[in-house]
C-alpha positions in Angstrom: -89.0 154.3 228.0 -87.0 157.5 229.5 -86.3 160.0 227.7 -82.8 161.9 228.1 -81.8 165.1 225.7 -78.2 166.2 224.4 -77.2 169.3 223.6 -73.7 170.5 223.0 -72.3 174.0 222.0 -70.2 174.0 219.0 -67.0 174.1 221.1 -68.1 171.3 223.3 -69.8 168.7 220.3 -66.3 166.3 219.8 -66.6 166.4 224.0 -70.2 165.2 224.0 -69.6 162.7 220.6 -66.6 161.2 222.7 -69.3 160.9 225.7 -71.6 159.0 223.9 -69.6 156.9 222.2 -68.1 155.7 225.8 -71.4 155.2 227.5 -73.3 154.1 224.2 -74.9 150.9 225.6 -76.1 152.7 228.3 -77.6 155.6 226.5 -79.2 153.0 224.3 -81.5 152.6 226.8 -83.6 155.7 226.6 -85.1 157.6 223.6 -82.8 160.1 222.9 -83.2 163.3 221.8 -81.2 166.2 221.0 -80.8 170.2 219.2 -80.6 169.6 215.2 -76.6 169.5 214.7 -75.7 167.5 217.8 -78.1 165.2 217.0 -76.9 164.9 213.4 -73.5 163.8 215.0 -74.7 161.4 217.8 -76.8 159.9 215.0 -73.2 159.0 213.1 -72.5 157.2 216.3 -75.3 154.9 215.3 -77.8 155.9 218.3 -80.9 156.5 217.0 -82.0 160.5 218.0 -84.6 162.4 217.8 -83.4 165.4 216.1 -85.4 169.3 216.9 -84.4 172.3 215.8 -80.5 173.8 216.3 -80.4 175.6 219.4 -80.1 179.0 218.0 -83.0 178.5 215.6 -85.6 177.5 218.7 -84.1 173.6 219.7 -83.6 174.6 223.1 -86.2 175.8 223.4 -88.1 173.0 221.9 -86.4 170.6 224.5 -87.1 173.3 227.2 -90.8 172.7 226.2 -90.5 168.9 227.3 -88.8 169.6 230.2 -91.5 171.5 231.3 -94.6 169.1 230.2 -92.3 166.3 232.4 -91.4 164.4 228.9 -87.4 164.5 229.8 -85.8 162.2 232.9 -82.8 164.5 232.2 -81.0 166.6 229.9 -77.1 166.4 228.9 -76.1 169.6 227.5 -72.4 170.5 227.5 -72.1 174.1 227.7 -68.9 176.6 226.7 -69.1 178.8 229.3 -66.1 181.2 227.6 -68.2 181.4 224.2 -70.6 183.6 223.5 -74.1 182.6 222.3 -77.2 184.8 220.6 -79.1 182.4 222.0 -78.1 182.9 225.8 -82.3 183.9 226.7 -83.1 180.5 225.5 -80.2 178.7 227.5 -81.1 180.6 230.5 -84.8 179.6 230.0 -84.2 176.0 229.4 -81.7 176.2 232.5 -84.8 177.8 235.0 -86.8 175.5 233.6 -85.0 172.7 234.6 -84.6 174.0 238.2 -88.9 174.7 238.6 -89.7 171.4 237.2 -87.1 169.4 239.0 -84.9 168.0 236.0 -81.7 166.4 236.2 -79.6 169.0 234.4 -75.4 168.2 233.3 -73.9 170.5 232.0 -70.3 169.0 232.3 -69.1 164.8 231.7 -68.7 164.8 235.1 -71.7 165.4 236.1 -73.6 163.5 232.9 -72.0 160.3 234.2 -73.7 160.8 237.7 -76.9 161.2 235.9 -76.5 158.2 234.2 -74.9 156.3 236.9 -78.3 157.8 239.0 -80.8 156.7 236.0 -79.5 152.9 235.9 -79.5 152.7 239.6 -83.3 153.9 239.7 -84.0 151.3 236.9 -82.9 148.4 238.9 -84.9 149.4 242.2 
């Protein structure tokens, strides 16, 4: 089974929660996991996620990790770009990572809904 993360900053969590919720028998899919509070609040949903740490305690860098080891098909993560973040080396890290290994990263719904759209069309060839 595939294996897609979500991660949301604070600003952006009712964003990805509304996401989910519209494309939940899609996502049901793949194993799911995501940084500690969004995942707390996909789990309400009644998705069953894989919870890691909150970002700014190490969870991105924790899904980084997979990302790198090739565990991840792709990783949702709904940024704010206006906010600021203590975390921003680990954001930045999980975001080179993705582009050295070659992982589908969204960082928008837009884009997310491509990556899914991409991820069922692979499954059916």
């Amino acid at each position: 089974m595939k294996t897609i993360a979500l991660i949301a900053h604070d600003g952006k969590k009712p964003e990805m929660i509304e996401f989910v919720k519209e494309h939940q028998d899609e996502l049901k899919a793949y194993r799911i996991v995501a940084t500690g509070t969004t995942g707390k609040r996909i789990a309400e949903t009644g998705l069953e996620v894989d919870c890691k740490l909150s970002g700014p305690k190490g969870g991105d860098a924790q899904i980084a990790a997979m990302a790198a080891e090739g565990l991840l098909s792709s990783i949702l993560f709904f940024r704010d770009p206006l906010g600021m973040h203590p975390h921003e080396p680990d954001i930045q890290m999980l975001m080179r990572i993705c582009d050295v290994h070659d992982v589908a990263l969204a960082t928008n719904p837009a884009t997310a809904r491509l990556i899914l759209l991409g991820l069922q069309q692979e499954a059916s060839i």
